[in-house]
C-alpha positions in Angstrom: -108.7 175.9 -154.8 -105.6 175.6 -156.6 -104.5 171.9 -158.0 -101.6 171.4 -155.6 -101.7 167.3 -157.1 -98.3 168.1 -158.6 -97.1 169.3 -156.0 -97.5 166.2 -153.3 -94.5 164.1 -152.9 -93.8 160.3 -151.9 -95.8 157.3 -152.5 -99.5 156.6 -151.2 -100.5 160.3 -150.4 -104.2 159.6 -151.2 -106.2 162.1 -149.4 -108.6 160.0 -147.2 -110.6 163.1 -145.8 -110.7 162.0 -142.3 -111.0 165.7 -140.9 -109.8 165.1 -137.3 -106.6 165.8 -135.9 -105.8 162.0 -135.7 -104.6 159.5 -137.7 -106.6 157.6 -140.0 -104.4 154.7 -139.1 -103.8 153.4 -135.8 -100.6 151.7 -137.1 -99.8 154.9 -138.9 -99.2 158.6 -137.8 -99.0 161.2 -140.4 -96.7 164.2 -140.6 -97.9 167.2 -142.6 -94.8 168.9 -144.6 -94.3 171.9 -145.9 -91.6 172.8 -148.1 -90.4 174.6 -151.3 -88.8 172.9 -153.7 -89.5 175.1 -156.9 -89.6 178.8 -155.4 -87.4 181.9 -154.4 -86.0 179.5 -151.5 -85.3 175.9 -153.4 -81.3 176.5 -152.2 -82.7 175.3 -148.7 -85.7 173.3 -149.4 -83.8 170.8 -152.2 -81.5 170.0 -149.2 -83.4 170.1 -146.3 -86.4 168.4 -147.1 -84.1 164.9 -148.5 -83.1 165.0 -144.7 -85.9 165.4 -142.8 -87.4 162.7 -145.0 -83.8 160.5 -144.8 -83.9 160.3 -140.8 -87.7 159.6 -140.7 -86.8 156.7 -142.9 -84.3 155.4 -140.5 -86.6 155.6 -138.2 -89.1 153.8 -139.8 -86.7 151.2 -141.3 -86.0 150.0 -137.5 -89.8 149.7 -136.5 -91.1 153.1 -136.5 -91.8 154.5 -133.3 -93.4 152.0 -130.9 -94.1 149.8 -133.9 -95.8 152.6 -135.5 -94.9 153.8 -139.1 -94.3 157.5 -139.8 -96.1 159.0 -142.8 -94.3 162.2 -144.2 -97.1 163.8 -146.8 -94.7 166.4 -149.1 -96.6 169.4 -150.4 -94.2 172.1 -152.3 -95.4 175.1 -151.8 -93.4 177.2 -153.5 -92.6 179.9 -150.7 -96.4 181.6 -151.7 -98.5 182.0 -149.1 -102.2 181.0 -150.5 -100.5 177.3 -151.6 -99.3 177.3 -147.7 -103.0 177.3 -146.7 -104.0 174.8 -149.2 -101.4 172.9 -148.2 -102.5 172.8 -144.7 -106.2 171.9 -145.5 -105.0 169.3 -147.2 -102.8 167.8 -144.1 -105.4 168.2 -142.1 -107.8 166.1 -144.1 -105.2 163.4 -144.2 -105.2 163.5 -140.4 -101.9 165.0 -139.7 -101.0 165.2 -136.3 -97.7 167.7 -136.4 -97.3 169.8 -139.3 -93.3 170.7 -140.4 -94.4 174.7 -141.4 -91.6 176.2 -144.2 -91.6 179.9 -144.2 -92.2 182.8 -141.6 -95.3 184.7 -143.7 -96.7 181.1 -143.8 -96.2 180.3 -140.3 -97.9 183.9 -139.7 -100.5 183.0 -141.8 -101.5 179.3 -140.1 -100.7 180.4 -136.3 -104.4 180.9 -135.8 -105.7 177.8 -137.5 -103.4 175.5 -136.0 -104.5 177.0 -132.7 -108.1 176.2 -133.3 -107.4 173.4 -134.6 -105.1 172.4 -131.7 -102.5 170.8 -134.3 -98.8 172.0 -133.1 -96.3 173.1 -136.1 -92.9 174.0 -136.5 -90.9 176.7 -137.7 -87.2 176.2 -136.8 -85.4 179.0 -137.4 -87.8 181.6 -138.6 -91.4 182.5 -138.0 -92.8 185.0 -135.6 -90.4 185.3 -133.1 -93.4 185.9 -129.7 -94.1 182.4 -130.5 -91.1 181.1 -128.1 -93.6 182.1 -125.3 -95.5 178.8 -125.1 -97.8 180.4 -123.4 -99.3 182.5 -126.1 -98.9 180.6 -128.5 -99.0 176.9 -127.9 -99.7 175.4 -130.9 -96.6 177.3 -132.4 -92.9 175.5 -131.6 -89.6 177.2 -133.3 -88.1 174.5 -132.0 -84.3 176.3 -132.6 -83.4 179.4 -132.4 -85.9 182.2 -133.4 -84.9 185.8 -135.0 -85.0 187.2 -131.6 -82.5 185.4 -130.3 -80.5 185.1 -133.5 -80.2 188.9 -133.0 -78.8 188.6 -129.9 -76.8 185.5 -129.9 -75.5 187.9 -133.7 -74.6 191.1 -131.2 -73.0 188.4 -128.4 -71.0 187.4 -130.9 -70.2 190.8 -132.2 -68.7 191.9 -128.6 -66.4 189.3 -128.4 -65.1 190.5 -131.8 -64.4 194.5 -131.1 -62.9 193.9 -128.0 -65.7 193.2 -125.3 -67.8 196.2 -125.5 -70.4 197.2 -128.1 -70.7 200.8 -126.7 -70.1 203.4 -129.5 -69.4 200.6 -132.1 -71.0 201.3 -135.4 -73.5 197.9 -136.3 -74.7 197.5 -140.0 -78.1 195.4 -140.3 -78.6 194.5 -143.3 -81.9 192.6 -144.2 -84.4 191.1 -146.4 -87.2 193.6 -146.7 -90.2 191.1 -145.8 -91.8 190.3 -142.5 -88.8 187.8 -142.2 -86.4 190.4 -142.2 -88.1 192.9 -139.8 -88.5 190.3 -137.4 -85.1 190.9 -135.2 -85.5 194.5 -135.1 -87.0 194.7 -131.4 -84.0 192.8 -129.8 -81.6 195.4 -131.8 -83.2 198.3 -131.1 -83.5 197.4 -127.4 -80.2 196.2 -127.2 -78.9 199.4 -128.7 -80.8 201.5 -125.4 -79.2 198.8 -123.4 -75.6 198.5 -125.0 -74.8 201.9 -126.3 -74.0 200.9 -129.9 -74.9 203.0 -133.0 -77.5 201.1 -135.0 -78.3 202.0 -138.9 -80.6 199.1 -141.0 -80.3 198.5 -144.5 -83.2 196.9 -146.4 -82.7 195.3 -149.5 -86.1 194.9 -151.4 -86.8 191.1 -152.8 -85.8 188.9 -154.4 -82.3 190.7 -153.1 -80.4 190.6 -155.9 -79.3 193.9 -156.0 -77.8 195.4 -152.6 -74.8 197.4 -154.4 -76.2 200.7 -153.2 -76.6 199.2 -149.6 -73.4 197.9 -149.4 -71.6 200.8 -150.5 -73.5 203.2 -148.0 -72.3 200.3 -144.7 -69.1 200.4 -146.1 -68.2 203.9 -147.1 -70.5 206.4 -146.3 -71.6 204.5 -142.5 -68.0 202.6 -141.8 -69.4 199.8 -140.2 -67.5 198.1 -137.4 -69.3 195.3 -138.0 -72.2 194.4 -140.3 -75.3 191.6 -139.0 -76.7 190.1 -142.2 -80.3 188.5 -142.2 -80.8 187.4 -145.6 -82.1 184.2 -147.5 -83.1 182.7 -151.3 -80.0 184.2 -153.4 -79.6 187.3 -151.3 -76.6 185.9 -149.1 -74.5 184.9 -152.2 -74.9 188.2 -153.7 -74.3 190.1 -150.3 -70.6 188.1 -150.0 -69.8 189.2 -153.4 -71.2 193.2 -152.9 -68.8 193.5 -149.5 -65.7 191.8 -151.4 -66.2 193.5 -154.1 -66.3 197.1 -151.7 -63.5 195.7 -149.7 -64.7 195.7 -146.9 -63.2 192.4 -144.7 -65.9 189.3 -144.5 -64.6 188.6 -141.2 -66.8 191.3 -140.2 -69.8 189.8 -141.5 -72.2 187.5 -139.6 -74.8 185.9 -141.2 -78.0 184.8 -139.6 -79.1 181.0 -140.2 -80.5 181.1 -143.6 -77.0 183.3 -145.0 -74.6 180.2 -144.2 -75.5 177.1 -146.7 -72.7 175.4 -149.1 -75.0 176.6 -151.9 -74.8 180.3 -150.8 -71.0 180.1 -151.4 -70.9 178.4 -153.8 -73.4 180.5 -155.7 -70.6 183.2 -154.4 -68.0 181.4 -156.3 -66.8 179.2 -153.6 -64.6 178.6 -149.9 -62.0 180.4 -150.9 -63.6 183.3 -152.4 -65.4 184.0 -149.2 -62.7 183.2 -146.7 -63.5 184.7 -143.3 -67.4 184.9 -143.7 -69.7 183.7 -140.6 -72.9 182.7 -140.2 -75.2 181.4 -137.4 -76.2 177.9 -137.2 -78.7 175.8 -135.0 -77.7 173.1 -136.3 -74.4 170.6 -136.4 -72.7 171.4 -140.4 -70.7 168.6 -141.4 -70.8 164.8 -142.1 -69.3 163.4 -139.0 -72.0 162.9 -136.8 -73.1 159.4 -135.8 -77.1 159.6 -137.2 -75.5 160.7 -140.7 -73.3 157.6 -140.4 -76.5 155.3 -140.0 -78.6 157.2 -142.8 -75.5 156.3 -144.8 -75.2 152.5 -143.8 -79.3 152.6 -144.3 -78.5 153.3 -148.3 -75.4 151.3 -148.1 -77.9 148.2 -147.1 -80.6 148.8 -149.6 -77.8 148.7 -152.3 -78.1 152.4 -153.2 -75.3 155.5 -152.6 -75.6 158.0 -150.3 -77.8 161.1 -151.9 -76.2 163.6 -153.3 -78.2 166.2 -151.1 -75.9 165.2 -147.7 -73.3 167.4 -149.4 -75.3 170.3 -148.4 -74.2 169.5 -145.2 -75.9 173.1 -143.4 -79.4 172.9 -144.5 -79.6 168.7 -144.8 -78.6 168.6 -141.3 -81.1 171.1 -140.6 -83.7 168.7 -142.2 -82.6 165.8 -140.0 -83.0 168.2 -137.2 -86.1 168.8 -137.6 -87.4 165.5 -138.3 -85.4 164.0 -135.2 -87.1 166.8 -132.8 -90.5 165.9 -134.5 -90.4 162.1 -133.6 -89.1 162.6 -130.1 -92.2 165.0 -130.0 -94.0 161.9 -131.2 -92.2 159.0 -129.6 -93.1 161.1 -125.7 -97.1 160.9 -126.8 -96.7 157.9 -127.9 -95.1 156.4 -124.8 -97.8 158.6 -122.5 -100.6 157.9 -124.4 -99.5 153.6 -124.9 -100.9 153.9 -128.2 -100.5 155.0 -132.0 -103.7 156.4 -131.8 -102.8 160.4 -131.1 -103.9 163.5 -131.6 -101.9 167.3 -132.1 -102.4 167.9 -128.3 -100.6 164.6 -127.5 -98.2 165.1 -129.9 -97.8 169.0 -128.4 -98.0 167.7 -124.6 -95.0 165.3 -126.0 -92.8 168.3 -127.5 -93.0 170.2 -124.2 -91.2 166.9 -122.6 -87.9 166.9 -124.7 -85.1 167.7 -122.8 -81.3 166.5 -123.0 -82.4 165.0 -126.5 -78.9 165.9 -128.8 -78.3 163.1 -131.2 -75.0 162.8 -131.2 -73.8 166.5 -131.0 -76.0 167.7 -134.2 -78.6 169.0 -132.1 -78.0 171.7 -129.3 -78.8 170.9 -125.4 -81.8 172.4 -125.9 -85.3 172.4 -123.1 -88.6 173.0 -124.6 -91.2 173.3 -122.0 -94.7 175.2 -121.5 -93.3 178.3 -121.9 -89.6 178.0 -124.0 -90.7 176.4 -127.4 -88.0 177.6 -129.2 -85.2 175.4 -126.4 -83.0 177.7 -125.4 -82.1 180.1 -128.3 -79.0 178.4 -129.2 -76.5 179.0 -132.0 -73.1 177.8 -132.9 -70.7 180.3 -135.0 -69.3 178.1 -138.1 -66.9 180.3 -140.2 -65.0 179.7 -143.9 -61.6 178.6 -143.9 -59.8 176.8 -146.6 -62.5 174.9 -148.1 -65.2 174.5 -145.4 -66.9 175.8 -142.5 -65.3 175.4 -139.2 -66.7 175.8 -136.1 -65.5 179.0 -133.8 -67.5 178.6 -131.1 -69.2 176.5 -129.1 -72.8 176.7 -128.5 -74.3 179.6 -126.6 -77.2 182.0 -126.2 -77.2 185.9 -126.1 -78.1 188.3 -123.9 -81.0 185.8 -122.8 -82.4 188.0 -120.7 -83.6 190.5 -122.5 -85.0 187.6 -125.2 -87.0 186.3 -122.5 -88.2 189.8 -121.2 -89.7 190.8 -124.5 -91.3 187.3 -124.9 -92.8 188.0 -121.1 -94.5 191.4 -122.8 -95.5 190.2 -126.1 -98.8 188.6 -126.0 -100.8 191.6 -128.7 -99.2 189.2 -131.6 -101.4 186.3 -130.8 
């Protein structure tokens, strides 16, 4: 196995192999994090992970949960796969009883361990879409909304923009050419026998850094009326500055959740060199919500300043997302169980109880249940103008339906 030592991050992460799914510690429960601080996808894990670590902090600085400390144990796996696995063995040793998954071919390649292990993880956002269906897959929780119904809440959006009807319209996907990207194309080519639109995909092969050929065939050879982007890492950036450069308008550009970060603009050169370009978020962007206020009085009152991370307002808010779902998760088994002493099945029991949990407006009005485990499918629309993202919508799900009718059918990707 490969030294992953380096890798672990916060204090006391000693790895007492208790090999049971519950925590060594009555008085303590342990979270099992994944993240990547050091690979192809640091411009969301050097932000998100401060904040998922920030509101567990808060949390533990007023009691814990029931008097019962949270434990966060970091391991960086540097977006690869085989450290993802390691990184999990490791967790479970420790005794984690939730693990935070980073990455959809990592969250493919756990699914069945966690299963057998009966540990529940997260992959908010990304991972194999089938695993909404709590049914199939309950050990799996996106938790926000997957690609599935990113793609549809992307082609929702789309119709309100060419006037109301996507029959005939000419839709550009372009995409990251890994099992991440591929991952929305049932709900577009389903939607395209439903809808009547013309469909064309361009993959762009990793690390995406190179799409000028792709562009230039969506924007003159194809004509796109509008182009779908599903792209992550450093692809996004260079995607804004492909289409501006081709002149073709960034109003007319939707980027799924992972295309719409203050570091992919400015990695683009900035707000105003990307006026007009939307992306699809699951959670609030922006500093005024109440729980940033009190992670900011929490510094305030240790004598320190606010991190420098809460800039990154998109993916640090996604981080405290996360985390806030995770303890409520935790907080409900706790509560059930009158005790510390849990295990994953408590812990997942507890996630299929949240409902009407939105702290403050960052989180959507999501339902996770038995079956739903991704809550709803909900986006919000945040677009650049001047020198921020504003918000053009309010939250929503698309064609919900048809989401739900392929997550009814899929059972083979268990």
């Amino acid at each position: 196995m490969r030294r992953l030592d380096k890798l672990l991050f916060g204090a006391g992460l000693a790895l007492a192999a208790t090999g049971t799914a519950t925590s060594a510690n009555a008085a303590e429960i342990v979270i099992g994090m994944q993240c990547d601080r050091t690979g192809p996808t640091q411009t969301v894990g050097t932000f998100l992970c401060p904040g998922y670590h920030d509101y567990v902090n808060l949390v533990n600085s007023r009691g814990g949960i029931e008097g019962h400390t949270i434990r966060v144990m970091e391991i960086d796996h540097e977006y690869k796969v085989p450290a993802g696995v390691e990184a999990y063995a490791l967790h479970k040793k420790e005794g984690a009883v939730l693990i935070s998954l980073y990455g959809t071919p990592h969250t493919q390649a756990l699914t069945q361990k966690l299963t057998e292990d009966k540990t529940p993880g997260t992959s908010p956002g990304f991972g194999t879409a089938a695993a909404a269906n709590g049914e199939n897959f309950p050990y799996i929780f996106p938790i926000a909304a997957s690609y599935w119904s990113q793609a549809a809440a992307g082609l929702e959006y789309v119709r309100t923009q060419v006037g109301g009807d996507l029959k005939g319209k000419k839709i550009a996907y372009i995409y990251y050419d890994n099992p991440a990207g591929r991952e929305p194309l049932p709900v577009l080519h389903k939607l395209r026998d439903r809808l009547g639109y013309e469909l064309r995909e361009f993959a762009v092969p990793p690390p995406g850094i190179e799409m000028s050929a792709q562009v230039l065939d969506i924007t003159r050879r194809y004509r796109a009326d509008f182009v779908l982007a599903h792209l992550f890492g450093r692809a996004p950036s260079v995607s804004m500055k492909e289409f501006k450069r081709a002149g073709y308008p960034l109003e007319k550009v939707l980027g799924f959740v992972w295309g719409g970060g203050e570091a992919d603009i400015a990695a683009a050169g900035g707000f105003d060199r990307v006026e007009g370009y939307s992306a699809m978020q699951f959670a609030g962007v922006g500093s005024d919500y109440p729980v940033l206020d009190e992670i900011r009085e929490m510094y305030k009152a240790q004598g320190k300043d606010a991190p420098k991370e809460m800039e990154s307002t998109v993916y640090y808010n996604r981080g405290v997302f996360a985390a806030a779902i995770h303890l409520k998760a935790i907080e409900n088994a706790v509560k059930a169980k009158d005790s510390g002493d849990i295990t994953g099945e408590d812990v997942k029991n507890g996630m299929e109880q949240i409902k009407g949990f939105t702290l403050g407006g960052l989180v959507p009005p999501m339902e996770i249940n038995g079956f739903d485990h991704e809550g709803g499918g909900w986006v919000r629309i945040f677009q650049v103008q001047g020198s921020k993202f504003v918000p053009t919508t309010d939250w929503f799900q698309g064609y919900r339906d048809t989401v739900v009718e392929l997550l009814k059918a899929d059972a083979s990707r268990q």
